[in-house]
C-alpha positions as CSV (number, residue, x, y, z in Angstrom):
1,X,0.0,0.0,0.0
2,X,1.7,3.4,-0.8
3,X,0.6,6.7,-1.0
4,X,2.0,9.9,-2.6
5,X,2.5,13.3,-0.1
6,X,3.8,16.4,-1.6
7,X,5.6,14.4,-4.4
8,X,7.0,11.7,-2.2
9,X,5.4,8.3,-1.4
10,X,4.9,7.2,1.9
11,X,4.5,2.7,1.7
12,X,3.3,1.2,4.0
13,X,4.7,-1.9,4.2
14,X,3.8,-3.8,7.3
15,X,1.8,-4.7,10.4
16,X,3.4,-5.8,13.3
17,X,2.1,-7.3,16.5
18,X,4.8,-6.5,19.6
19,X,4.4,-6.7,23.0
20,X,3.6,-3.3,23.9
21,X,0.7,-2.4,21.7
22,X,0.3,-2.4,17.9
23,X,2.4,-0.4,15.1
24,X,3.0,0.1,11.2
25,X,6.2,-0.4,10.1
26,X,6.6,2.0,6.7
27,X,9.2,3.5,5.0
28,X,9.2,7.5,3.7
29,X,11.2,8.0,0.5
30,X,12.4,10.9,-0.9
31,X,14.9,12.6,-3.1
32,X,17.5,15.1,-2.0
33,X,18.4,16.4,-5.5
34,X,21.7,13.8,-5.4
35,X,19.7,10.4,-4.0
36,X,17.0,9.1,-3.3
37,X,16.5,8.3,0.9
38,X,14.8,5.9,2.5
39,X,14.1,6.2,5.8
40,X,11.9,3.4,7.7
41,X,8.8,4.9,10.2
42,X,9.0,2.7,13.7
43,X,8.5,3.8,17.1
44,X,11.9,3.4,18.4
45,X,12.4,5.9,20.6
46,X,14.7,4.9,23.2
47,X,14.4,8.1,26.1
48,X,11.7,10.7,26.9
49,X,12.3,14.2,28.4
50,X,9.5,15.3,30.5
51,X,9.0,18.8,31.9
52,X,6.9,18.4,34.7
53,X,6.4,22.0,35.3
54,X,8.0,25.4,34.4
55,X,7.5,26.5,37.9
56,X,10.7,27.0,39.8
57,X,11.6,28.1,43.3
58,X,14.9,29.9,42.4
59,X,15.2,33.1,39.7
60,X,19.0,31.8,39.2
61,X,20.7,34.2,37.0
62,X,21.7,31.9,34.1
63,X,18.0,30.8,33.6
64,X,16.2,30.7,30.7
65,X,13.2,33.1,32.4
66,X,14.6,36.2,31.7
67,X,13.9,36.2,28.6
68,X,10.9,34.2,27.8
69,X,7.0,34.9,28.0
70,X,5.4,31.3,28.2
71,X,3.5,30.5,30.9
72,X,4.5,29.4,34.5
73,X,2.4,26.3,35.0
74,X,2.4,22.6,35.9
75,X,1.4,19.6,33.4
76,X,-2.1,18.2,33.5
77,X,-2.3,15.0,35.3
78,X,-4.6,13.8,31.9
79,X,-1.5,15.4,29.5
80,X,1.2,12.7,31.7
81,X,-1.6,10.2,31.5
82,X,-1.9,10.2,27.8
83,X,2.4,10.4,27.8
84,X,1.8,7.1,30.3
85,X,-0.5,5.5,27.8
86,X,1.4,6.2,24.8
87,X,5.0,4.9,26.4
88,X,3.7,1.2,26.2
89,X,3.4,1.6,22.6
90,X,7.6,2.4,22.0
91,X,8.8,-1.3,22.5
92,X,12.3,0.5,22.9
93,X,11.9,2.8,25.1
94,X,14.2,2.2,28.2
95,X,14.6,5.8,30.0
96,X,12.1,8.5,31.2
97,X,14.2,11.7,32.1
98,X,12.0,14.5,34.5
99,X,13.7,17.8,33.6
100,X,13.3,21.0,30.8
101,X,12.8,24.2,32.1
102,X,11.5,24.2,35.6
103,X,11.9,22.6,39.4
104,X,10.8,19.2,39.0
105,X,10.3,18.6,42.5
106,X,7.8,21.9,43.0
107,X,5.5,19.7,40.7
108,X,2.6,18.6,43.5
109,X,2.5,15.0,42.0
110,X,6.1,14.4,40.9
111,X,6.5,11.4,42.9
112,X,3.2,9.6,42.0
113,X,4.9,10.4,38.5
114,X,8.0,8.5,39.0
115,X,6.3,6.1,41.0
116,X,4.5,5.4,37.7
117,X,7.2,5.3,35.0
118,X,9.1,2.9,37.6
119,X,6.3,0.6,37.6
120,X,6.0,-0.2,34.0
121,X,9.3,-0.9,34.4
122,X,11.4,2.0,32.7
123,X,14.9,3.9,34.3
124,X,14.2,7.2,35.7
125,X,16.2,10.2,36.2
126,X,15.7,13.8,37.6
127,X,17.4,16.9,37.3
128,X,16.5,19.4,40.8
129,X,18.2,22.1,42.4
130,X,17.7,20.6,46.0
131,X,16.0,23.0,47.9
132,X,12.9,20.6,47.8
133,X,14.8,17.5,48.8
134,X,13.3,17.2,52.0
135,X,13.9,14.0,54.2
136,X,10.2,12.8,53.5
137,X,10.5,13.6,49.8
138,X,13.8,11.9,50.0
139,X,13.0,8.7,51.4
140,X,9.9,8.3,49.1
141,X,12.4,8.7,46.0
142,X,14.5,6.1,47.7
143,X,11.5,4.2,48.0
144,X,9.8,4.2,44.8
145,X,13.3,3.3,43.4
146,X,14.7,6.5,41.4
147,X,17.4,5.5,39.5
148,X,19.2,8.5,39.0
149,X,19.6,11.9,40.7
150,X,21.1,15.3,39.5
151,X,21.4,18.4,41.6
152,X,22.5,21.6,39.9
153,X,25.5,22.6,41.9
154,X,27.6,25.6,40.3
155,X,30.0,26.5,42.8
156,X,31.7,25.0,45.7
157,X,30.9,27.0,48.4
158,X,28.1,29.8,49.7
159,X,29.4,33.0,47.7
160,X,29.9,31.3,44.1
161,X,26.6,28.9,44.7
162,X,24.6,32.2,45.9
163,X,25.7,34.4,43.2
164,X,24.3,32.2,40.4
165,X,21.2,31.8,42.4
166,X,20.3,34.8,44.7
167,X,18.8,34.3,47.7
168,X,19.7,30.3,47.7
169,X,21.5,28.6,50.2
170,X,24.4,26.1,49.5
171,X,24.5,24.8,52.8
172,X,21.1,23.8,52.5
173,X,21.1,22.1,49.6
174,X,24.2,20.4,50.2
175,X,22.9,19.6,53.7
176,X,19.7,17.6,51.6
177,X,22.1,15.5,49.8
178,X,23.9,14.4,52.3
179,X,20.5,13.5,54.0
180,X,19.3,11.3,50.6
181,X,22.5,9.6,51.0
182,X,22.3,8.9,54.6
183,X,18.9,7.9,54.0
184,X,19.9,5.4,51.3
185,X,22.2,3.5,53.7
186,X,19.3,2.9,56.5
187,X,17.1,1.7,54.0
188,X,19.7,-0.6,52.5
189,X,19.2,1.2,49.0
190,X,22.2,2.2,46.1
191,X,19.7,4.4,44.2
192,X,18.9,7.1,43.8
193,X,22.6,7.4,42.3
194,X,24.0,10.9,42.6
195,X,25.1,13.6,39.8
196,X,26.3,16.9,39.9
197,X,26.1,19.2,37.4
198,X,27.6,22.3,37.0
199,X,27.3,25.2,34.7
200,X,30.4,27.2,33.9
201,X,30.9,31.0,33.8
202,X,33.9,33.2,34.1
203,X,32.8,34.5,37.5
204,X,33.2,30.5,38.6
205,X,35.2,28.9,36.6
206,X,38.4,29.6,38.7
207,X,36.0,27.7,41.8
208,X,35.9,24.5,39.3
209,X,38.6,22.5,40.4
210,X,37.6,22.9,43.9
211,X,34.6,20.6,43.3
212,X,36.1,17.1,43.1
213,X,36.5,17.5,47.0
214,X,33.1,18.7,47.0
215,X,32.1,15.7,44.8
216,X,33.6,13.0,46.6
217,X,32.2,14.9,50.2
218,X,28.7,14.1,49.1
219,X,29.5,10.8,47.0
220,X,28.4,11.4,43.7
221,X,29.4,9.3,40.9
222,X,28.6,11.5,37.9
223,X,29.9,14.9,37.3
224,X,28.4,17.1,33.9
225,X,29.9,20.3,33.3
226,X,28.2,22.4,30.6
227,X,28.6,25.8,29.4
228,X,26.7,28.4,30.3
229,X,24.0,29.7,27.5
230,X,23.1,33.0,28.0
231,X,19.4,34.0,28.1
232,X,19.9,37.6,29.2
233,X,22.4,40.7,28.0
234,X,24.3,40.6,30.8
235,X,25.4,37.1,30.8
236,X,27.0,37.3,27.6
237,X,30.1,38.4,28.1
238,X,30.4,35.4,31.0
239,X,31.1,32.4,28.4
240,X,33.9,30.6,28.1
241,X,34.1,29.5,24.7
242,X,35.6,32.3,23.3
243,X,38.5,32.4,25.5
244,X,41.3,29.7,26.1
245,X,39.6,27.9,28.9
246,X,40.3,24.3,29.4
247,X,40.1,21.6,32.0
248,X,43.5,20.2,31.7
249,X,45.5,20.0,34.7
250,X,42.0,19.3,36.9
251,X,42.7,16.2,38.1
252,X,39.4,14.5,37.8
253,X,41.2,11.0,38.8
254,X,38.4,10.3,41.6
255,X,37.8,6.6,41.8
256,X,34.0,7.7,42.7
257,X,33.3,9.4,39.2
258,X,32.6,6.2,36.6
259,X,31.5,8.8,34.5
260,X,31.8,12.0,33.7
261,X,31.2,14.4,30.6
262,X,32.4,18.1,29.5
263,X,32.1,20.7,26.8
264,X,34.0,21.8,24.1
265,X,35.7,25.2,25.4
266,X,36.5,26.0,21.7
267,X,34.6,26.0,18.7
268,X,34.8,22.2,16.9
269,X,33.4,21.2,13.4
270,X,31.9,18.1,14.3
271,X,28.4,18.4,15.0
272,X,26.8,15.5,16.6
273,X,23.1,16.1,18.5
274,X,23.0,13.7,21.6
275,X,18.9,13.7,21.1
276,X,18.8,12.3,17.6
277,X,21.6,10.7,18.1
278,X,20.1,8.5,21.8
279,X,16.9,8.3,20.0
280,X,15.2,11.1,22.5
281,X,12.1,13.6,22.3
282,X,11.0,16.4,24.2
283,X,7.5,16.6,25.9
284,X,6.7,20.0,27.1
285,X,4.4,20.4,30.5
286,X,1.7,21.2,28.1
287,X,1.9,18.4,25.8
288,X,4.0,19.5,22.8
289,X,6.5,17.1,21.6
290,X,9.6,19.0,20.5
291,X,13.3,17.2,19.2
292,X,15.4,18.9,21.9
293,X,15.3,21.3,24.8
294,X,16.1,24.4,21.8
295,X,13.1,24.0,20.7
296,X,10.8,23.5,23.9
297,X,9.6,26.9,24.6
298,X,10.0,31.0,23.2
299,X,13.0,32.8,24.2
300,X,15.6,34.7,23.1
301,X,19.6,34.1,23.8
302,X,23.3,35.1,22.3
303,X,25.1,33.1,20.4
304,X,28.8,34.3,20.6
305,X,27.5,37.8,22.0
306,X,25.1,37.8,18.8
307,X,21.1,37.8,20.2
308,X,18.4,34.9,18.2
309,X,14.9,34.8,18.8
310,X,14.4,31.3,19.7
311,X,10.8,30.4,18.7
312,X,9.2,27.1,19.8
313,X,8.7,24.1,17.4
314,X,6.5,21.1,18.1
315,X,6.2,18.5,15.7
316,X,2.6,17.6,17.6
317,X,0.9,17.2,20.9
318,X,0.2,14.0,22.9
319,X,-3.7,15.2,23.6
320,X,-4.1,15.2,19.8
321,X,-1.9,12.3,18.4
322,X,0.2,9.2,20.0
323,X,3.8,9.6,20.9
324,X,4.4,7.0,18.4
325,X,2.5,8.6,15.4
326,X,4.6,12.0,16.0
327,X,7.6,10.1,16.1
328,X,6.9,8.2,13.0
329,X,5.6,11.3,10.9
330,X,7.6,11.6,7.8
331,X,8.5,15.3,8.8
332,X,9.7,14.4,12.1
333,X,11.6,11.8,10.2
334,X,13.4,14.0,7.9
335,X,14.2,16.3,10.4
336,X,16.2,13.6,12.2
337,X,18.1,12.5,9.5
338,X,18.9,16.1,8.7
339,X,20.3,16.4,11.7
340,X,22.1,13.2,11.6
341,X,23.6,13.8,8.7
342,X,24.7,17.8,9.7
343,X,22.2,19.1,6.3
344,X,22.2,22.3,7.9
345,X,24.1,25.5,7.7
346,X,27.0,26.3,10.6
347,X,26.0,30.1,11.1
348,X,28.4,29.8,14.7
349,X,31.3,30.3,12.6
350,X,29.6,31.5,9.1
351,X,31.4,35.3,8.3
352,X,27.8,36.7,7.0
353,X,26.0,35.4,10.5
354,X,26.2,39.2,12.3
355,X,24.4,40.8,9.1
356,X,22.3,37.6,8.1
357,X,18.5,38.4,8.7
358,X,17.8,34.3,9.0
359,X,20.7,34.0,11.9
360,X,18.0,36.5,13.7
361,X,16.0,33.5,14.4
362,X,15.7,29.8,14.8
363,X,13.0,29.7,12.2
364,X,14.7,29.3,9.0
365,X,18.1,29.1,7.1
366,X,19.6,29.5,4.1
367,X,19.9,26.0,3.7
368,X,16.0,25.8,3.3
369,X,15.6,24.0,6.9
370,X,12.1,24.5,8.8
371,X,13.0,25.2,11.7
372,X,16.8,25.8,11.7
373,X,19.6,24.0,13.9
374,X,22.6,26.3,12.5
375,X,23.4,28.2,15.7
376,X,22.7,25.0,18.2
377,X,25.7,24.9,20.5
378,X,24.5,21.6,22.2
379,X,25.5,20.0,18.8
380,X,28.6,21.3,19.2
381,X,28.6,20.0,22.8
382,X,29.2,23.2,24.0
383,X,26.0,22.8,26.1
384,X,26.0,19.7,27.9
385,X,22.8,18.3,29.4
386,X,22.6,14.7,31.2
């Protein structure tokens, strides 16, 4: 069975019965001007982002709130119902990371949403900034078997921590992680397993390698540093990747830290997105599915000191279609493989990106990509995320 789209042909080619649900297999074909691809449509999307909320506790300088207008809400328990629903139709998916834009933990039902996700059976991760890690919300975590943990932590001590995020307390937060961990060794439990991640400026960088003492203090196992992406004038002149920063010399040789991951500090020409590449999507608290965090929401941010309009791109919504069907779309589809395959311009480094009216925006390029991945400094892993 085939049928022709805006010149291309979309075959369907087979039903399969798997043990999650029911699917079509098909394959989209179409011609770049040099050959003809063929990409097969299947559900196998291996990790989901969920932002449980936008609504955050903390007014952290390096957050993406000063410069957006979307609404400060949390998801609809029928939007994550319909997300629950759809999961058991991706036989492949394996992870379910709680993150985006907003305190996780400020969400009134995040743990009945773990709780959930860890009883289909999937691995679950959250990102927090700690303040809400109470002992009771702790040991429920514990209980309900998170699998991994990640507290932003950008600074070693009160004065770095507190000038990120004013009005924070490190002692407090650090005080709540060494209470999960406590916790986890009364209740004879190794997860929730701990990360740290840190997000570096000029005003700390210089406080960096104090924070493998800090690290191995509070027993974490993971460490991911990321640059800082500027959402507001007057962070962009605090990025590191247009000086000669570098983490040689650190000593990261901590037998506690199996893993770890870091940016580029200088500009590479690989390009290589860690969402297409692991198989990921993004569902916003209200339902839109979007490729990567970029895309999630309307902002604006400086790229290299230059200011984009970021402007939100969904490729549906789980109240109007299934994970699966949005994933297997033919336009979601092509924009993975363009991605894959870098078919997009590199305006970071192009000479005509100061005066180019498309660099202005995410919206477009010159390439002829809807929307436009040119200036995205996570594919440059320049912007780490876990």
């Amino acid at each position: 069975m085939s049928i022709e789209k805006n010149g291309c042909i979309y075959k369907l080619t087979l039903k399969l019965k798997i043990k999650r649900g029911e699917y079509l297999m098909g394959i989209y074909r179409f011609n770049t001007g040099e050959e003809t691809i063929e990409l097969p449509l299947i559900p196998d999307v291996k990790k989901l982002y969920i932002e449980p909320t936008t609504n955050c506790n903390y007014s952290c300088v390096t957050c993406i709130r000063h410069s957006w207008g979307d609404d400060i809400s949390h998801m609809p328990w029928p939007v994550f119902s319909k997300v629950l629903k759809d999961m058991e139709e991706l036989p492949n998916l394996k992870t379910v990371h709680f993150g985006g834009f907003g305190e996780p933990l400020s969400h009134p039902r995040m743990i009945d949403m773990i709780r959930t996700c860890k009883e289909l059976g999937y691995a679950v991760e959250m990102i927090t900034n700690g303040s809400l890690l109470t002992s009771e919300v702790a040991a429920q975590l514990i209980d309900i078997g998170l699998d991994y943990i990640y507290v932003s932590l950008d600074g070693p001590d009160d004065d770095s921590f507190s000038r990120i995020r004013p009005g924070a307390s490190f002692e407090d937060v650090t005080r709540n992680i060494r209470m999960l961990q406590t916790l986890k060794k009364k209740m004879n439990k190794l997860t929730p397993q701990l990360g740290i991640e840190f997000v570096a400026t000029k005003t700390n960088f210089n406080k960096l390698p104090m924070m493998r003492s800090i690290i191995d203090d509070l027993g974490a196992n993971r460490f991911v540093i990321s640059n800082v992406l500027p959402y507001h004038e007057s962070m962009k002149d605090e990025i590191l990747y247009n000086v000669d920063a570098n983490l040689e010399g650190f000593g990261w040789e901590s037998p506690l830290l199996s893993v770890k991951a870091s940016p580029n500090f200088q500009l590479r020409t690989q390009r290589t997105c860690k969402f297409v590449e692991d198989k990921a999507l993004v569902i916003t608290h209200e339902g839109n599915v979007s490729p990567c965090y970029a895309f999630m929401h309307n902002y604006h941010c400086y790229i290299f000191g230059r200011r984009k309009a970021m402007v939100a791109y969904k490729f549906g919504n789980v109240l109007l279609q299934s994970l699966g069907d949005i994933w297997q779309d033919p336009q979601y589809a092509v924009f993975r493989w363009g991605v894959r395959n870098a078919q997009y311009p590199s305006c970071v480094d192009c000479r005509q990106a100061d005066g180019c009216v498309m660099a202005q925006t995410n919206e477009a390029d010159c390439w002829g990509n809807l929307p436009s991945c040119g200036d995205c400094l996570w594919a440059r892993n320049i912007v780490v995320c876990p």
